[in-house]
MIFITOR-962357 format. One line per 10 residues: number of its first residue (from 1); their letters; for each residue x, y, z of C-alpha. Coordinates in steps of 0.25 Angstrom, whole numbers, plus 2048, in hexadecimal, padded with zeros to 3 digits. Example, Ala and Ser with C-alpha at 12.3 -4.5 7.8 and 13.67 -1.06 7.14 Angstrom:
BEGIN
1 = AS = 831,7EE,81F | 837,7FC,81D
This chain:
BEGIN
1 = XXXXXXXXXX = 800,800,800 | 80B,80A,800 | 80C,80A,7F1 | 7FD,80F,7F1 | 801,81F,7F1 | 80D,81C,7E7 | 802,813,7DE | 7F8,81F,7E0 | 802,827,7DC | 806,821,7CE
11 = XXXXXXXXXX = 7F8,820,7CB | 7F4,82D,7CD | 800,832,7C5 | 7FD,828,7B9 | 7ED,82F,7BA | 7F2,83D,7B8 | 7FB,83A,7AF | 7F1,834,7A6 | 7E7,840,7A8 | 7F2,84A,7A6
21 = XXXXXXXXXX = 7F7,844,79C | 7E9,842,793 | 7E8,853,796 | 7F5,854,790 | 7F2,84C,784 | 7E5,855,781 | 7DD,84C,789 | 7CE,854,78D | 7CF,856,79B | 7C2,849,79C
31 = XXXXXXXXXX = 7CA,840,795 | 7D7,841,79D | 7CF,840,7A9 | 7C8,832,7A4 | 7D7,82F,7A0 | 7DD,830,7AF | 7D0,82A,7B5 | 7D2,81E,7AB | 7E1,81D,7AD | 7DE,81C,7BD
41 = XXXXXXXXXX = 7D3,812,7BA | 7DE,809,7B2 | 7E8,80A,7BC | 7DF,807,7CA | 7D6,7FE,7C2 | 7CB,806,7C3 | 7CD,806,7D4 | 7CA,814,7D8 | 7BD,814,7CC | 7B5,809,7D3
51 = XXXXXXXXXX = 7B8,812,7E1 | 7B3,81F,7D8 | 7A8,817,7D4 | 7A3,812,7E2 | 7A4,820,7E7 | 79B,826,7DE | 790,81B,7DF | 78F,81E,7EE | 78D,82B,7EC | 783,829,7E2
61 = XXXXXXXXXX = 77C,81E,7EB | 77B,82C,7F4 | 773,833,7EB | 765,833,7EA | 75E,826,7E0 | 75B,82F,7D6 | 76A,834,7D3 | 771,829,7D4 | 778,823,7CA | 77B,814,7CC
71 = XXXXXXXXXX = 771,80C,7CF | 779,803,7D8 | 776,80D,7E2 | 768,80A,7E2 | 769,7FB,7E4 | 768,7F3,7F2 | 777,7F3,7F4 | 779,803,7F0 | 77E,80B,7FC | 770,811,801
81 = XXX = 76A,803,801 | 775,7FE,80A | 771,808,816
């Protein structure tokens, strides 16, 4: 676990450097963005996405029936039903 920082580190690098160097090459500002976010999504295989993910389905499973967006949320094992 001591590497952890030094691994964050290098991936954090190789993410900007992809981004930055899309805006370099002419890249709209969207596309570079999409570029990093898949670049980290390659090299953590798509960890922190499913985290990203998780969080925003429990803030919808907040949100009033109407608004919400995922129907898993209004199922018997969404977050409302288990309280």
């Amino acid at each position: 676990m001591s590497l952890a920082p030094a691994v964050g580190i290098v991936l954090g690098v190789a993410v900007a450097t992809a981004g930055l160097g899309l805006r370099a090459l002419g890249a709209p500002l969207l596309l570079a963005a999409v570029g990093a976010v898949a670049i980290a999504a390659i090299l953590t295989r798509g960890l922190h996405l499913d985290g990203l993910a998780d969080t925003g389905q429990m803030a919808s499973a907040l949100m009033p029936t109407g608004r919400r967006r995922w129907p898993s949320c209004d199922g018997p094992t969404s977050v409302r039903s288990a309280s």
